[in-house]
Gaussian input, Z-matrix of N, CA and C with variables (Angstrom, degrees):
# hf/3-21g

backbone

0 1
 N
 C     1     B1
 C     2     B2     1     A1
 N     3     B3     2     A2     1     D1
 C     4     B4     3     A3     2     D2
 C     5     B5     4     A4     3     D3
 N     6     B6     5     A5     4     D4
 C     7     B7     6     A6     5     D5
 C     8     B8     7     A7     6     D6
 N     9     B9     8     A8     7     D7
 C    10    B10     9     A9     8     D8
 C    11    B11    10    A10     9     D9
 N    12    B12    11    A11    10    D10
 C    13    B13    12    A12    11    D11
 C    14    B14    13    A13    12    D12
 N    15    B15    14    A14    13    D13
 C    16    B16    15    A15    14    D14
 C    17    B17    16    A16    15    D15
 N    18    B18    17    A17    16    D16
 C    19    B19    18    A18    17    D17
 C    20    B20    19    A19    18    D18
 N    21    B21    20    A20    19    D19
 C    22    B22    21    A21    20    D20
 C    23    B23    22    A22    21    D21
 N    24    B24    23    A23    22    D22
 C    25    B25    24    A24    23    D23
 C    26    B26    25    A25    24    D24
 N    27    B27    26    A26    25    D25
 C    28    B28    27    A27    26    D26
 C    29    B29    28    A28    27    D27
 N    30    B30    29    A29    28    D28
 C    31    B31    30    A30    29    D29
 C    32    B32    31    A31    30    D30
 N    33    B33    32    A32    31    D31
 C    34    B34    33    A33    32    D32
 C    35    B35    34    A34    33    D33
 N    36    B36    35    A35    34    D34
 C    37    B37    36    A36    35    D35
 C    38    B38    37    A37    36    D36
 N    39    B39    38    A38    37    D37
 C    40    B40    39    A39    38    D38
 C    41    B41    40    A40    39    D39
 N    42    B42    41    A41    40    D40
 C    43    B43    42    A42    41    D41
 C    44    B44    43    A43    42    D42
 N    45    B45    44    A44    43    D43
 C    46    B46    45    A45    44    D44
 C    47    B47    46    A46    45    D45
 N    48    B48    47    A47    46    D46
 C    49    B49    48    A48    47    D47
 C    50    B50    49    A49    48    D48
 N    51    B51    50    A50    49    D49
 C    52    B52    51    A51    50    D50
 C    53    B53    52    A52    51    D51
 N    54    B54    53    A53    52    D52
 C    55    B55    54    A54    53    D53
 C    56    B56    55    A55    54    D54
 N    57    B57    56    A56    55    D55
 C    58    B58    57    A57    56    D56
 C    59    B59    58    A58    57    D57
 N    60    B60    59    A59    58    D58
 C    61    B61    60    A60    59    D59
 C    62    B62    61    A61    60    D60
 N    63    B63    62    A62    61    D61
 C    64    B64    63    A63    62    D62
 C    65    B65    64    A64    63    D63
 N    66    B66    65    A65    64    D64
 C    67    B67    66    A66    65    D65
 C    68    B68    67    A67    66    D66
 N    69    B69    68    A68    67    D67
 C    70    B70    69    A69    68    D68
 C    71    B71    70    A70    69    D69
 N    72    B72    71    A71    70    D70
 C    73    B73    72    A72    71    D71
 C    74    B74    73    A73    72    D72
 N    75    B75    74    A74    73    D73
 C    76    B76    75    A75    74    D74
 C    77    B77    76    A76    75    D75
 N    78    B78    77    A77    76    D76
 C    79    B79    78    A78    77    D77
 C    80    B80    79    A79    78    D78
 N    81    B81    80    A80    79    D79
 C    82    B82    81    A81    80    D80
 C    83    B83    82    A82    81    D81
 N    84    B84    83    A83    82    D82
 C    85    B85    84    A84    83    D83
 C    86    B86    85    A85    84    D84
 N    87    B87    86    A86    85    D85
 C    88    B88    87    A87    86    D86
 C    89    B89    88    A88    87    D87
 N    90    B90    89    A89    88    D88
 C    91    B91    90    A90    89    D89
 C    92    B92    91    A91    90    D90
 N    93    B93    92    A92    91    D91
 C    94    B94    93    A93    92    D92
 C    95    B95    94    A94    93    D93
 N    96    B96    95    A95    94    D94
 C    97    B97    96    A96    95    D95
 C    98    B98    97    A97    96    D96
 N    99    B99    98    A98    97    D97
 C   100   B100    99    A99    98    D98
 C   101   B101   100   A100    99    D99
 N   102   B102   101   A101   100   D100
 C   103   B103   102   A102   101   D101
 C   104   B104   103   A103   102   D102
 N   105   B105   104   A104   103   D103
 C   106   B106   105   A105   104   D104
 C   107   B107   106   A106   105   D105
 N   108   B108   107   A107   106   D106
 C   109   B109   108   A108   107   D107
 C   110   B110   109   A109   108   D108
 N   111   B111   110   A110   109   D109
 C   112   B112   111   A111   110   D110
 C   113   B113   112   A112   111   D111
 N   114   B114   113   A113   112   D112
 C   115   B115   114   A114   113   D113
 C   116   B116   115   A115   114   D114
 N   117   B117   116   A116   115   D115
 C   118   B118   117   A117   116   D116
 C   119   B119   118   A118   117   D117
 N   120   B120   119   A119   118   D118
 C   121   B121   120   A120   119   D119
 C   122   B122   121   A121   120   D120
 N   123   B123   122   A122   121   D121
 C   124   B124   123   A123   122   D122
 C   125   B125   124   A124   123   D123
 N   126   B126   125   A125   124   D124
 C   127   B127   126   A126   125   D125
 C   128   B128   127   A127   126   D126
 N   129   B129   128   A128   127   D127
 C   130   B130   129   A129   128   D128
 C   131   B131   130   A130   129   D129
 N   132   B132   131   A131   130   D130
 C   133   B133   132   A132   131   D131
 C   134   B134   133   A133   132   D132
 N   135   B135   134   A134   133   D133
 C   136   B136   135   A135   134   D134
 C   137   B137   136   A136   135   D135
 N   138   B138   137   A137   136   D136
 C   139   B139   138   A138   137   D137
 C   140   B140   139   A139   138   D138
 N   141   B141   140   A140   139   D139
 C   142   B142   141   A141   140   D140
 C   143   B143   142   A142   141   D141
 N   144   B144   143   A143   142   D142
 C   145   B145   144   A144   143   D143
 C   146   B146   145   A145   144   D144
 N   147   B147   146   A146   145   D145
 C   148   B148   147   A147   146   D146
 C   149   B149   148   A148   147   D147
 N   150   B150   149   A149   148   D148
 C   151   B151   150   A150   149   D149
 C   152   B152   151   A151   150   D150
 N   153   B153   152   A152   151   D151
 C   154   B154   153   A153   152   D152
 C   155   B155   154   A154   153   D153
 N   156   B156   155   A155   154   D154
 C   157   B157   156   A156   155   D155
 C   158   B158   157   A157   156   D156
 N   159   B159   158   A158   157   D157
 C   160   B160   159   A159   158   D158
 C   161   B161   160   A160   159   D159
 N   162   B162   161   A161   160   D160
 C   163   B163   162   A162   161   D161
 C   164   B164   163   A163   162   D162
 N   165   B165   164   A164   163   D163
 C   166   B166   165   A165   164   D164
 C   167   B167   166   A166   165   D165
 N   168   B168   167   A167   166   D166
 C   169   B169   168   A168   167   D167
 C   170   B170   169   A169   168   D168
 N   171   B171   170   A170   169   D169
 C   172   B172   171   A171   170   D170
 C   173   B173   172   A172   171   D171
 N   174   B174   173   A173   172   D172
 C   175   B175   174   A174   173   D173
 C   176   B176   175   A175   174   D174
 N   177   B177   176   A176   175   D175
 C   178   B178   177   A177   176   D176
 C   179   B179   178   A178   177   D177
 N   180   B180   179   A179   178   D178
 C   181   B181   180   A180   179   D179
 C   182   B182   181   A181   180   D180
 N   183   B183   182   A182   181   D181
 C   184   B184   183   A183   182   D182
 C   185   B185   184   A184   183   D183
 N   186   B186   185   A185   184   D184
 C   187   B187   186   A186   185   D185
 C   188   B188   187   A187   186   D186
 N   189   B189   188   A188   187   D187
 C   190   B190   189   A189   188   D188
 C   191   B191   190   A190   189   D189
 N   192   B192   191   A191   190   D190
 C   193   B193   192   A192   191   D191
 C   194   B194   193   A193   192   D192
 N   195   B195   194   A194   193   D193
 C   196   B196   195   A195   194   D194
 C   197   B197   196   A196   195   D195
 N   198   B198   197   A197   196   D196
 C   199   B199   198   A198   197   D197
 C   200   B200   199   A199   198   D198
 N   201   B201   200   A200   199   D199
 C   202   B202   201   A201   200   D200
 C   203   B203   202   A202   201   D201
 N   204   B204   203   A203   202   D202
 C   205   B205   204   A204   203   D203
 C   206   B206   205   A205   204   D204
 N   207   B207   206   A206   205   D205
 C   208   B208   207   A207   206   D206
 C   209   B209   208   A208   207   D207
 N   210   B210   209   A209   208   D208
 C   211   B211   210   A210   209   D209
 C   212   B212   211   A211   210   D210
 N   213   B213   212   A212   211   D211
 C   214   B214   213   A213   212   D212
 C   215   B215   214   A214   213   D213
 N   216   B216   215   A215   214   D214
 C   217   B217   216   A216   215   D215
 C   218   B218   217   A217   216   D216
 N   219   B219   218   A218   217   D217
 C   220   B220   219   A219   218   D218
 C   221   B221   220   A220   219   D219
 N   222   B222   221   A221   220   D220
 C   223   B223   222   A222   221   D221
 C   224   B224   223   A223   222   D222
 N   225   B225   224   A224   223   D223
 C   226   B226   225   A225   224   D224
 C   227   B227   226   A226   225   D225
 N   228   B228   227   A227   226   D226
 C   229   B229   228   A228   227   D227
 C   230   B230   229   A229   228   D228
 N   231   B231   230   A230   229   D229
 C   232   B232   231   A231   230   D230
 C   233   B233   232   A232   231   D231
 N   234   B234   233   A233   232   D232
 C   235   B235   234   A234   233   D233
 C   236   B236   235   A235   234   D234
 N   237   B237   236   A236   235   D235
 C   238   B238   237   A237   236   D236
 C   239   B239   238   A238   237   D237
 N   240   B240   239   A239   238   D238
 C   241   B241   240   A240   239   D239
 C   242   B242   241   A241   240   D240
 N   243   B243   242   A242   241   D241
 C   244   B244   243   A243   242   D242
 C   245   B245   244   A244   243   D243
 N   246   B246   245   A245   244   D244
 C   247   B247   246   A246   245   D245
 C   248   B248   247   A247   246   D246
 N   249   B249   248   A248   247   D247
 C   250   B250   249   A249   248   D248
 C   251   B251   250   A250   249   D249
 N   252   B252   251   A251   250   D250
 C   253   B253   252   A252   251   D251
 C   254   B254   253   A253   252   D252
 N   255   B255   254   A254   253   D253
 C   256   B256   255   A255   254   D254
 C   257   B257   256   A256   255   D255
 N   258   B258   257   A257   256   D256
 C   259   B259   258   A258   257   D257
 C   260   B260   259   A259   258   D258
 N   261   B261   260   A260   259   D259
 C   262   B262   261   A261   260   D260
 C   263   B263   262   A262   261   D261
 N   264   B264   263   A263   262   D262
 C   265   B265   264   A264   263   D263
 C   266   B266   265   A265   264   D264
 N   267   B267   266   A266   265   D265
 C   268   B268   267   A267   266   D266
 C   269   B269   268   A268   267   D267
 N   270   B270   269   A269   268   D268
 C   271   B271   270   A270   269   D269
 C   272   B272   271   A271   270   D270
 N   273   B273   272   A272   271   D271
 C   274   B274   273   A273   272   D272
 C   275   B275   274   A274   273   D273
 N   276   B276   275   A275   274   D274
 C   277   B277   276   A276   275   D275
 C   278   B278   277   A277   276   D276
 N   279   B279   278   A278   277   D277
 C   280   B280   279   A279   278   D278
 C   281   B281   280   A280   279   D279
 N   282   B282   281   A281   280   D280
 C   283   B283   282   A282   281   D281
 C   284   B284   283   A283   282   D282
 N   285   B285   284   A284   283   D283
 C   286   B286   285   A285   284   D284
 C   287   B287   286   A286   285   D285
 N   288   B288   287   A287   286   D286
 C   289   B289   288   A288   287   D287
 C   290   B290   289   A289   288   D288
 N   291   B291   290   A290   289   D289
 C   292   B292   291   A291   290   D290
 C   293   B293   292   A292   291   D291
 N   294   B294   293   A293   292   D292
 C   295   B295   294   A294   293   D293
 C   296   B296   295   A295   294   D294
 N   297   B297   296   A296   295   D295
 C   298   B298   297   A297   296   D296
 C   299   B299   298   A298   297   D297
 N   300   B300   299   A299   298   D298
 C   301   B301   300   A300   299   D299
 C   302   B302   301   A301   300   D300
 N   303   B303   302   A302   301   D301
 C   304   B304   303   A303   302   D302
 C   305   B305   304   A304   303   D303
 N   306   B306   305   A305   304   D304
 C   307   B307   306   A306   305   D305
 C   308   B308   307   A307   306   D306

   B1=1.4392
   B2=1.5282
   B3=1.0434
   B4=1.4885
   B5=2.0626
   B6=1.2439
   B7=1.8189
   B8=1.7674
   B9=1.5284
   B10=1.6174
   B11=2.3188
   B12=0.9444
   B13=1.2724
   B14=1.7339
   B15=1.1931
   B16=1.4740
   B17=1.5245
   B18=1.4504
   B19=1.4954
   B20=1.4282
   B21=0.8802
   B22=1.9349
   B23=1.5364
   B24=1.2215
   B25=1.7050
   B26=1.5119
   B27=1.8715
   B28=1.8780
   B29=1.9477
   B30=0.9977
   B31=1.6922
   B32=1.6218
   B33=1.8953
   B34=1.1969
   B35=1.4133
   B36=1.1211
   B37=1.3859
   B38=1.8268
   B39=1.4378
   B40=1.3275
   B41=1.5508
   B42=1.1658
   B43=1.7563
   B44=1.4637
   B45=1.5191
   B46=1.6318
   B47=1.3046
   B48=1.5115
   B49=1.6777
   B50=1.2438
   B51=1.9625
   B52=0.9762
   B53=1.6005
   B54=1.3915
   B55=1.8771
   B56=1.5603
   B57=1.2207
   B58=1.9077
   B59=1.4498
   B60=1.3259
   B61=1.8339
   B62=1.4223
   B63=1.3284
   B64=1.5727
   B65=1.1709
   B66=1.2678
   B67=1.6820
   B68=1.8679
   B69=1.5602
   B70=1.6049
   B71=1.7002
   B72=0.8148
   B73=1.9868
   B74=1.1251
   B75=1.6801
   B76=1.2509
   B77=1.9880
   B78=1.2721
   B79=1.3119
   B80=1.4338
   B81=1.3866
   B82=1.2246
   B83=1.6649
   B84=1.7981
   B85=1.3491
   B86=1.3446
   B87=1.4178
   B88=1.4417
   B89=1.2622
   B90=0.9781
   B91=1.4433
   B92=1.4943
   B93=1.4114
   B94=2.1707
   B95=1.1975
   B96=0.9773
   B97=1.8500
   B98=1.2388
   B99=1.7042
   B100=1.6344
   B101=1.5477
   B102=1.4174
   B103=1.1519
   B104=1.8689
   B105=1.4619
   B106=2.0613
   B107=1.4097
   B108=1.2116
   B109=1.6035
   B110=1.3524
   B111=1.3714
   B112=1.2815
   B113=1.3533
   B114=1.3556
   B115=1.6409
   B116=1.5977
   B117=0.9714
   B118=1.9085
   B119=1.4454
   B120=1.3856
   B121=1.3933
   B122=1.4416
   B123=1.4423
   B124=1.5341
   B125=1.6383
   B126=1.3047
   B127=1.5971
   B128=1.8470
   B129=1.2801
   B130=1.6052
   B131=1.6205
   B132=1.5354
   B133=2.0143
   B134=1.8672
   B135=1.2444
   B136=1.5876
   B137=2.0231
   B138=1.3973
   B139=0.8867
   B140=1.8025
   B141=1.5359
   B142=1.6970
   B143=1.5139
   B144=1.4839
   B145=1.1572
   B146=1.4961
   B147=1.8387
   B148=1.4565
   B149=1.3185
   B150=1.5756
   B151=2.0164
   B152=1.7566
   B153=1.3882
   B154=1.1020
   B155=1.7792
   B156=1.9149
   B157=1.0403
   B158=1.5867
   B159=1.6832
   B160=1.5940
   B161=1.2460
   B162=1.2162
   B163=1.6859
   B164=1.4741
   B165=1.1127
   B166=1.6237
   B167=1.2508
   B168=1.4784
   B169=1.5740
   B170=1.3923
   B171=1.5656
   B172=1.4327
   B173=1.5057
   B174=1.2000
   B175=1.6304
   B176=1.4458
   B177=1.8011
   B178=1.8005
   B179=1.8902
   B180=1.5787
   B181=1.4004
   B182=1.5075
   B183=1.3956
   B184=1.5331
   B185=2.0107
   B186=1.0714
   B187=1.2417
   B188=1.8092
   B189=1.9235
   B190=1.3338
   B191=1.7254
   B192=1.6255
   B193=1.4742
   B194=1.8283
   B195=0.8548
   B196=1.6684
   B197=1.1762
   B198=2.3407
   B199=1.1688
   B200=1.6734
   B201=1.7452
   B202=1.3767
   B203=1.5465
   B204=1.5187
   B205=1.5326
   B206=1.2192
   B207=1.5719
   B208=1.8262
   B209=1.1220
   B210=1.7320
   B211=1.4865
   B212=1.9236
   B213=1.4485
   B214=1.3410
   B215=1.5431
   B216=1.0936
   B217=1.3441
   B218=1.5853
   B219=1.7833
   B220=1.1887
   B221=1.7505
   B222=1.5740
   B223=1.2263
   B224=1.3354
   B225=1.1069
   B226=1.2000
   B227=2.1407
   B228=1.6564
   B229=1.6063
   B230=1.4207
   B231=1.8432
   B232=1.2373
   B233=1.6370
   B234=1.5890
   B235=1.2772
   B236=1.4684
   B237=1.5749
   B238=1.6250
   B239=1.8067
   B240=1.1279
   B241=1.5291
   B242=1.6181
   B243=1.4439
   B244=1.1662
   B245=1.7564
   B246=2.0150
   B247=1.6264
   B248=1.5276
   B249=1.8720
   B250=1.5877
   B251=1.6892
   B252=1.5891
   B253=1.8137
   B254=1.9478
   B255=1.0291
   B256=1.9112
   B257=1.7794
   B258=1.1636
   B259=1.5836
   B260=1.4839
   B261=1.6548
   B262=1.7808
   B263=1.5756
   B264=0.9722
   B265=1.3850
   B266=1.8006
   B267=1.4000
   B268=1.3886
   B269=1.8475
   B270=1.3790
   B271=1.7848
   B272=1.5424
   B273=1.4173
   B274=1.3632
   B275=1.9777
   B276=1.3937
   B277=1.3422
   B278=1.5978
   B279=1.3033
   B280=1.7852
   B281=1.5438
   B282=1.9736
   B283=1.1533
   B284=1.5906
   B285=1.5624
   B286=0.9746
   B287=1.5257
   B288=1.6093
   B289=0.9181
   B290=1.2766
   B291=1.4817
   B292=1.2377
   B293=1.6523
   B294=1.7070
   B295=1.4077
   B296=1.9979
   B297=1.2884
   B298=1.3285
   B299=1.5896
   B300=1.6296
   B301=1.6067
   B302=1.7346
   B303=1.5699
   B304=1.8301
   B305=1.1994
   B306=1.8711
   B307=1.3556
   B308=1.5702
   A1=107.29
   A2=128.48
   A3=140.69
   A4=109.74
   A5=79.34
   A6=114.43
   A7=87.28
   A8=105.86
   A9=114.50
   A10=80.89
   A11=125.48
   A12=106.68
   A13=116.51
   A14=99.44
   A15=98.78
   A16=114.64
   A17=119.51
   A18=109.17
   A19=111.06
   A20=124.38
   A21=133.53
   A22=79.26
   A23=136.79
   A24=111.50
   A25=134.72
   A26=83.35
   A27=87.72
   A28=109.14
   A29=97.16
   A30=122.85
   A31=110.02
   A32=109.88
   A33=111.75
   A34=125.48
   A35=158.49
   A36=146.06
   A37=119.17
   A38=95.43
   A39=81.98
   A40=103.87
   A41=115.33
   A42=145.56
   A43=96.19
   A44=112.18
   A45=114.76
   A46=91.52
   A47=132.39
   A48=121.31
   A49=128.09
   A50=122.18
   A51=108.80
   A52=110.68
   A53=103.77
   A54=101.33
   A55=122.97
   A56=100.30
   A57=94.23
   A58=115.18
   A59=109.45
   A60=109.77
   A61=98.80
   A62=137.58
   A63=133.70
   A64=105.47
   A65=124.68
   A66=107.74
   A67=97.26
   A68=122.41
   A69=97.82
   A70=88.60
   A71=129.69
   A72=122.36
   A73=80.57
   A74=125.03
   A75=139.24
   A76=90.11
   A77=134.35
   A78=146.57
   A79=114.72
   A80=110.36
   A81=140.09
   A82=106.78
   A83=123.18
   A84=111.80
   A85=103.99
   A86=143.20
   A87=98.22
   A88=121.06
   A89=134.51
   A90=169.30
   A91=94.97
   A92=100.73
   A93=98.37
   A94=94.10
   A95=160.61
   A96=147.76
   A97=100.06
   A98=103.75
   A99=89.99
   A100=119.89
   A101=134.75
   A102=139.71
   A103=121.15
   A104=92.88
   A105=89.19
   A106=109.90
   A107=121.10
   A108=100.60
   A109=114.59
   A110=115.92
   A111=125.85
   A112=111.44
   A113=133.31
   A114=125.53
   A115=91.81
   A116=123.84
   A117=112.54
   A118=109.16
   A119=120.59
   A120=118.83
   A121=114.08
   A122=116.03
   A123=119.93
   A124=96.28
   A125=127.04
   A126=135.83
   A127=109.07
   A128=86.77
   A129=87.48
   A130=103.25
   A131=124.18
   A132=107.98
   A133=107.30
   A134=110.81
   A135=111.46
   A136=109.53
   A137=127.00
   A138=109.27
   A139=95.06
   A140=118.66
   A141=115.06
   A142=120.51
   A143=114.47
   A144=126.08
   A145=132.14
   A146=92.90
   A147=110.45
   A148=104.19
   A149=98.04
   A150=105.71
   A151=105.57
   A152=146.32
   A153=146.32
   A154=127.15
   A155=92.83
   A156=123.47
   A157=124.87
   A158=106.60
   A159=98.54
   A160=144.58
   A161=145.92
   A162=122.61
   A163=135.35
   A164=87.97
   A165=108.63
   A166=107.70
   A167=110.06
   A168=112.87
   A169=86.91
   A170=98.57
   A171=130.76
   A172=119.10
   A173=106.60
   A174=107.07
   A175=110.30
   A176=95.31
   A177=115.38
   A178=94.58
   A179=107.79
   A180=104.08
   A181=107.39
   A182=100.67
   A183=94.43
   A184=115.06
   A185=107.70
   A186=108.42
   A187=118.56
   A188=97.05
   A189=96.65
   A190=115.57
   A191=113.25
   A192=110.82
   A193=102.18
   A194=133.36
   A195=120.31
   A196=121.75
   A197=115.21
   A198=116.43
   A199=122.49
   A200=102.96
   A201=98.07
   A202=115.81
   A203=105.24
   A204=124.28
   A205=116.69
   A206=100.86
   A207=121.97
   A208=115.99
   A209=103.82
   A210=97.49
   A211=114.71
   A212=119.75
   A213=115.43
   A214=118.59
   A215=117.08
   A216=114.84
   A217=122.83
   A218=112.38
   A219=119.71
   A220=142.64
   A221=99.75
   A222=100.70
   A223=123.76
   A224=146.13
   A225=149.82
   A226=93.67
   A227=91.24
   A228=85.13
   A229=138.87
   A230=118.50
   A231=132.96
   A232=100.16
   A233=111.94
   A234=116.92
   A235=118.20
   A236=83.82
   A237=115.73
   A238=113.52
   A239=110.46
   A240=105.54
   A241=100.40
   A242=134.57
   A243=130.60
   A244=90.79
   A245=101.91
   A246=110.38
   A247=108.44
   A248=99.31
   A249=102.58
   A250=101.65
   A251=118.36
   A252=97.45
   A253=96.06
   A254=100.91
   A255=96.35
   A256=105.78
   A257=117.08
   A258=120.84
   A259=105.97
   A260=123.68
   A261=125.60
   A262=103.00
   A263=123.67
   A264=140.20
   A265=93.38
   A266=94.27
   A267=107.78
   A268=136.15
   A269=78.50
   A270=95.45
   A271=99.75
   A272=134.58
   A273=138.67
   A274=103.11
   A275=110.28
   A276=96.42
   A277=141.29
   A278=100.06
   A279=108.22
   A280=96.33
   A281=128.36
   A282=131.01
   A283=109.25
   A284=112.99
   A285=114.16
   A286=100.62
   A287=123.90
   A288=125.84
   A289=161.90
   A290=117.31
   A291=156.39
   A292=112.75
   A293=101.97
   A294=126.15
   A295=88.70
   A296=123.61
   A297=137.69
   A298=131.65
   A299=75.30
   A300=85.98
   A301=128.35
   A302=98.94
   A303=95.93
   A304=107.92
   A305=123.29
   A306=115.73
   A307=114.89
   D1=123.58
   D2=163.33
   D3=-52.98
   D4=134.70
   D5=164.88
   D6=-23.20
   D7=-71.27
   D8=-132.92
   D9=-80.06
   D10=-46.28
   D11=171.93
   D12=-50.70
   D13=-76.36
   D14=179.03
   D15=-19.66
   D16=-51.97
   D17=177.35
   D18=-71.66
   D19=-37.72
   D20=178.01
   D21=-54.76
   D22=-69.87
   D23=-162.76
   D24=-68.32
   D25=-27.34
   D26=-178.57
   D27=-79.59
   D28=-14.53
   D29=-177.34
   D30=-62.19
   D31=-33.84
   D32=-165.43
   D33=-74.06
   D34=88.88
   D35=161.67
   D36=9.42
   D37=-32.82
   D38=-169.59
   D39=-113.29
   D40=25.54
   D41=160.02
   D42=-66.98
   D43=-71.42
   D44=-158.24
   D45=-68.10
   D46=-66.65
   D47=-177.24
   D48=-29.93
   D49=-36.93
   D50=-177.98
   D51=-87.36
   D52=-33.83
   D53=164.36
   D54=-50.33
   D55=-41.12
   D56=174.28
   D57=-69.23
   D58=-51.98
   D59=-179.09
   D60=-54.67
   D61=-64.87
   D62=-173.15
   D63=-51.79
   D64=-56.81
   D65=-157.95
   D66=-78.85
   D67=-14.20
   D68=-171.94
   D69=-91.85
   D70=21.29
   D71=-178.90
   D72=-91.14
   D73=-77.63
   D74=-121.37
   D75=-80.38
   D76=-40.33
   D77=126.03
   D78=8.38
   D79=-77.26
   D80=-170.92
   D81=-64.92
   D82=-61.53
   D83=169.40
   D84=-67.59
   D85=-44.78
   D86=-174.01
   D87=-105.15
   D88=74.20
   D89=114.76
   D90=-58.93
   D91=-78.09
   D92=-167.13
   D93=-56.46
   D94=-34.20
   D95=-161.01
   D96=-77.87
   D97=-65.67
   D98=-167.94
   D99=-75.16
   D100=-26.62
   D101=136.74
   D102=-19.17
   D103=-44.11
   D104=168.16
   D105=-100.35
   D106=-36.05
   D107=165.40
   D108=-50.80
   D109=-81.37
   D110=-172.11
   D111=-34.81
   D112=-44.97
   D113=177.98
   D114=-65.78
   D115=-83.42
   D116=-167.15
   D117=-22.60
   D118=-46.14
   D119=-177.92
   D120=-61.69
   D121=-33.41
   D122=-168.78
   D123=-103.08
   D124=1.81
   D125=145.91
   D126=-58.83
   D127=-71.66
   D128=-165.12
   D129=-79.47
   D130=-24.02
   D131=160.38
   D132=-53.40
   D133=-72.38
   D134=-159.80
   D135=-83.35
   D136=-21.58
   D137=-173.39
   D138=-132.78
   D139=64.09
   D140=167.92
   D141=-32.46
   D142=-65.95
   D143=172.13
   D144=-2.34
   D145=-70.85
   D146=176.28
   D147=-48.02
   D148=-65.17
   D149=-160.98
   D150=-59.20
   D151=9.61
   D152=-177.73
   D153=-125.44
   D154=1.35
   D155=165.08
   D156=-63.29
   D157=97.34
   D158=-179.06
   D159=-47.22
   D160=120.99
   D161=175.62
   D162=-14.40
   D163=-63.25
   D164=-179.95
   D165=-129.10
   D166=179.16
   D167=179.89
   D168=-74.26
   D169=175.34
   D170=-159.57
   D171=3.35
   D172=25.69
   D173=160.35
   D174=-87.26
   D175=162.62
   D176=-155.78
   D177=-102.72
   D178=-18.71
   D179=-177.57
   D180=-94.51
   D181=136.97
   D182=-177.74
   D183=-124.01
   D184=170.46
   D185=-150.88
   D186=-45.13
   D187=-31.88
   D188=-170.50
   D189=-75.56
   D190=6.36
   D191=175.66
   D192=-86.58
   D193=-20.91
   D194=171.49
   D195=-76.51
   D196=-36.89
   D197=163.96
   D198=-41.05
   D199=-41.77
   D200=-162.21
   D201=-83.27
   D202=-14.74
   D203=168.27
   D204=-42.15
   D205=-67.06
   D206=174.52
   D207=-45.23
   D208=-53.81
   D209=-170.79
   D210=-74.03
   D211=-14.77
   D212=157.46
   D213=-70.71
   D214=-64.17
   D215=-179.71
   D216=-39.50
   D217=-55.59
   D218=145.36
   D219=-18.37
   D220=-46.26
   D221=154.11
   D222=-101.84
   D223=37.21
   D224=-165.05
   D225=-128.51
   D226=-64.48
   D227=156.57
   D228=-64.21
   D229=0.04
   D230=175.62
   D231=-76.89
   D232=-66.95
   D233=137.22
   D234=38.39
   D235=-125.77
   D236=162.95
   D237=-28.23
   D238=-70.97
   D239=-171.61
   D240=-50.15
   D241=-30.62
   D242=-149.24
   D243=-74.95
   D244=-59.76
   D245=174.21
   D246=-19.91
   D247=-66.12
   D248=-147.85
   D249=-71.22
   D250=-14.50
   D251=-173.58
   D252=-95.37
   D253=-11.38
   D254=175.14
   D255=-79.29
   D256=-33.96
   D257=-176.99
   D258=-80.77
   D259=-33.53
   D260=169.60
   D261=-79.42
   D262=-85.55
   D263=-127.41
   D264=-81.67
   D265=-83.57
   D266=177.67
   D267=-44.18
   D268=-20.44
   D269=-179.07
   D270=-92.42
   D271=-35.26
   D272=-172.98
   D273=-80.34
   D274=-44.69
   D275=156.39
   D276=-71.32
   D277=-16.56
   D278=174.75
   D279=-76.08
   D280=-32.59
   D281=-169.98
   D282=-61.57
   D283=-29.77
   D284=-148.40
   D285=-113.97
   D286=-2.53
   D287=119.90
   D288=-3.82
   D289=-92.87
   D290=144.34
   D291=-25.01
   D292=-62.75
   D293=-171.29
   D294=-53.55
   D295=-50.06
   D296=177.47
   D297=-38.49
   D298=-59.46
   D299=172.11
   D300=-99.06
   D301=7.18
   D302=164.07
   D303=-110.93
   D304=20.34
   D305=165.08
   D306=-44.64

C-alpha cells in the first residue's frame, strides 16, 4: 500500500468509527470470557463445595460439569457473533473505506 493511501485511510472519519466500534466489541466479549472464566476459577479456589455439588441425588455428575460446558460453549458462540459482525458490519465499512481512498 502506498504512503499517499495509507494517509487517505488513516485521514478517513470512517477509519476512527470502524476502529472504535471493533476494538470496544472485541473489549466488550472479552471482558465476558475472562469475567466467566475467572469467576469459575475463584468458584472452585474459595468456594469447592458448591462446584462438587451433585445434580441430583445419587448422581456422579456434579454441578460444576454444566457450568464449565456453558462457559465453553458460551465462548465459542462469543466467537461466532464476533466472525459474523467483522464479516457484516465491519468488513462493509473497511469496504467503504478503501473504495474512498483509491478514488
Amino acid at each position: 500500500m502506498s504512503a499517499d493511501i495509507y494517509k487517505k485511510v488513516r485521514a478517513n472519519p470512517k477509519f476512527a468509527e470502524l476502529e472504535g466500534k471493533r476494538s470496544r466489541f472485541a473489549l466488550l466479549l472479552t471482558a465476558i470470557v475472562m469475567v466467566s472464566y475467572y469467576g469459575m476459577m475463584m468458584i472452585v479456589a474459595f468456594a469447592p463445595d458448591f462446584m462438587r455439588t451433585p445434580i441430583s441425588a445419587g448422581s456422579t455428575l456434579t454441578i460444576g460439569v454444566p457450568i464449565g460446558a456453558v462457559i465453553i460453549i458460551g465462548s465459542w458462540l462469543l466467537t461466532g457473533w464476533f466472525v459474523s459482525r467483522s464479516n457484516g458490519e465491519f468488513d462493509a465499512i473497511n469496504n467503504e473505506i478503501v473504495k474512498e481512498a483509491t478514488k
